[in-house]
N, C-alpha and C positions, 0 to 999 in steps of 0.2 A: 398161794396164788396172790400174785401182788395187783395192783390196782389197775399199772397197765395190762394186763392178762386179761384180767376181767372186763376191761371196755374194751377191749378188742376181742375178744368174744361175744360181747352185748352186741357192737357194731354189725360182727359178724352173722350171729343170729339174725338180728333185721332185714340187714342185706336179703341174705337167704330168702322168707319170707317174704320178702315187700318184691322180690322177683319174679316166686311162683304167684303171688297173687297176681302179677303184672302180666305174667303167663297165661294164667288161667282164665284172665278177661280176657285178655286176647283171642285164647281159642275158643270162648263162649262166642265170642261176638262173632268172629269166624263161622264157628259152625251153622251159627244164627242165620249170618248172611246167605250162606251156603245150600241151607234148607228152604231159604223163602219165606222164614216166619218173619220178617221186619218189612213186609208190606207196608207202605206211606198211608196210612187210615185204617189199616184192619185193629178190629178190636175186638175180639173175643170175649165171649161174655156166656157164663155156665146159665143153658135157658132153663126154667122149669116150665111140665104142660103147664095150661090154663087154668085147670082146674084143683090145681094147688096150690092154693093161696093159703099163705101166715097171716091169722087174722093180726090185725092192729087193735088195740084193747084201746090205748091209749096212750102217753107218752112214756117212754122206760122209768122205772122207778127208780130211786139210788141202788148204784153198782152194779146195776143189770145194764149191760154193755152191749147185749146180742139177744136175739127172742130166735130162738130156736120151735119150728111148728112140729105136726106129729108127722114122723118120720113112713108111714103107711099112708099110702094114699087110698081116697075116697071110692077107686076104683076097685082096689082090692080087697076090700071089705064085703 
C-alpha cells in the first residue's frame, strides 16, 4: 500500500465518521425538539426528600472529589 492509498483511506475514514457524528446530532436534537424536552428555562434536577441530608463534616480532604452519604434512609431503619 503506497502512501497515496493510505491517505485516501485515512481521509476516507474521517469523512465517514465526522458524518455519522453530524448525523447523529442531528437526530438527537431532532428528537429532542420533538419530544418537548428543550423547554426555554426547564431544568431538571434529581430532588432528594428532606430528610436526607449528606451531612457536611467539613471541607473535602486531598483527592476526595465527592462525599457520598449512607445510601438507606432514616426511614427505613
Amino acid at each position: 500500500m503506497n502512501n497515496k492509498q493510505k491517505g485516501l483511506a485515512a481521509v476516507s475514514i474521517f469523512l465517514v465518521l465526522f458524518s455519522g457524528g453530524w448525523y447523529a446530532n442531528e437526530f438527537n436534537n431532532r428528537t429532542i425538539h420533538e419530544k418537548g424536552l428543550d423547554r426555554p428555562g426547564s431544568v431538571d434536577v434529581q430532588q432528594l426528600d428532606h430528610n436526607h441530608i449528606v451531612p457536611t463534616t467539613g471541607p473535602f480532604q486531598p483527592r476526595e472529589y465527592i462525599r457520598i452519604g449512607n445510601r438507606i434512609s432514616k426511614q427505613a431503619e
